[in-house]
C-alpha positions in Angstrom: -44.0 -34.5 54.0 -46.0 -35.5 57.3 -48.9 -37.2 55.8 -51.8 -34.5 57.8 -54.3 -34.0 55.2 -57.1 -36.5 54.5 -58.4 -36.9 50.9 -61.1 -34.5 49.8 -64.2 -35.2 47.3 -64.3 -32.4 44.9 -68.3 -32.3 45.4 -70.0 -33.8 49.0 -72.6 -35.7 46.9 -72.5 -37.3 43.4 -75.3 -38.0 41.2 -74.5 -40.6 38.2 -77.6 -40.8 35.4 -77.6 -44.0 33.3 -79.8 -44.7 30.7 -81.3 -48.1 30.9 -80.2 -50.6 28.5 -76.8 -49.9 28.8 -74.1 -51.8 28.0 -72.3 -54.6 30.4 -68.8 -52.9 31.5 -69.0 -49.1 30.2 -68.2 -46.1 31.6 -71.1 -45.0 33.8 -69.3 -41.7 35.8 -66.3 -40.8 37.9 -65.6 -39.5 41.2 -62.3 -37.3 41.9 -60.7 -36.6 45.0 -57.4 -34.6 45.8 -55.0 -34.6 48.4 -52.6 -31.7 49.3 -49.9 -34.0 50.9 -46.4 -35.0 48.4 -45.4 -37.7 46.9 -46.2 -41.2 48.6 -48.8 -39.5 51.0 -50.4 -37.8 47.8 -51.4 -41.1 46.0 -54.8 -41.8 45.7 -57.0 -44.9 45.8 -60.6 -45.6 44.8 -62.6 -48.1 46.5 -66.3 -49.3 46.5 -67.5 -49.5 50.2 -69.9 -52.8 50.6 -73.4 -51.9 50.7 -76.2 -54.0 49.2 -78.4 -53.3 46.6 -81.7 -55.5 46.5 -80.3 -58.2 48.4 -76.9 -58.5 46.2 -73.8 -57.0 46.8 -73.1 -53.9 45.3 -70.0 -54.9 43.3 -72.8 -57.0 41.4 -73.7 -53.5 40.3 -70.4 -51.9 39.4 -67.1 -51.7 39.8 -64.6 -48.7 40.3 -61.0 -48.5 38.8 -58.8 -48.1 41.6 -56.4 -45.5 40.2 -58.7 -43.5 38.3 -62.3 -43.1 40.2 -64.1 -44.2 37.2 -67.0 -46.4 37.6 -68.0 -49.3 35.2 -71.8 -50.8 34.9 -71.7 -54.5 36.1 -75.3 -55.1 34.3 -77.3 -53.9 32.0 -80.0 -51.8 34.4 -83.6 -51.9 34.1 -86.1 -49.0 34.7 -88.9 -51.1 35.9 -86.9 -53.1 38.1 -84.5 -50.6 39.5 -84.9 -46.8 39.7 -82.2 -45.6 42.0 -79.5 -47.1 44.3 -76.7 -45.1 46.0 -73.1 -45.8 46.5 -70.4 -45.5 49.1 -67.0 -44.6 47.8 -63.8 -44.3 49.6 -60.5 -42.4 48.4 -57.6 -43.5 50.1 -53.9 -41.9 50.1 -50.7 -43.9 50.6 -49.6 -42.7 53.6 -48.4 -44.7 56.8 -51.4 -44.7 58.5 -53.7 -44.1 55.5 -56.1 -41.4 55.8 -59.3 -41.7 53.5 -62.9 -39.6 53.2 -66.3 -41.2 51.9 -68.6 -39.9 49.4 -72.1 -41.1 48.2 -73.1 -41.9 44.8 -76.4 -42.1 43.7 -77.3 -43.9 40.8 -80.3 -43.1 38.9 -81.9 -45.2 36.0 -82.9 -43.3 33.1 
């Protein structure tokens, strides 16, 4: 299989909610993408795109499992001090060259 097809978002835009407060490390959403190509050229990889958030780098502010597009809290988030910040994620395929597509996540404190 050629690898011809570039990884698809199932939605253009994502919008996580998080209630303040939360817990260091849980589960705050996930993102899925699909690809149509076989085997090797199929296999999908998540990735947070640097951006900053208030003068930090957003990895400060979570993480994202590589394999399975779910994202993880990095700090416990604050209503009065943050309200909203928005994401960049990349899905990646295994292919030789790699073909990826972007999505945005925005993050709003609850």
């Amino acid at each position: 299989d050629i690898n011809d097809n570039v990884p698809q978002f199932m939605q253009g835009l994502y919008t996580a909610n998080v209630v303040e407060n939360n817990v260091i490390g849980s589960s705050i959403f996930s993102v899925t993408a699909i690809d149509p190509d076989v085997g090797q050229n199929a296999r999908l990889k998540y990735f947070l795109l640097e951006t900053q958030v208030e003068n930090a780098s957003i990895s400060s502010y979570i993480s994202i499992n590589s394999e399975s597009g779910v994202i993880y809290s990095q700090k416990s988030f604050d209503y009065e001090k943050l309200k909203y910040f928005q994401a960049q994620v990349q899905a990646q395929d295994s292919g030789s060259p790699p073909l990826a597509s972007n999505v945005s996540v925005n993050v709003i404190i609850l």
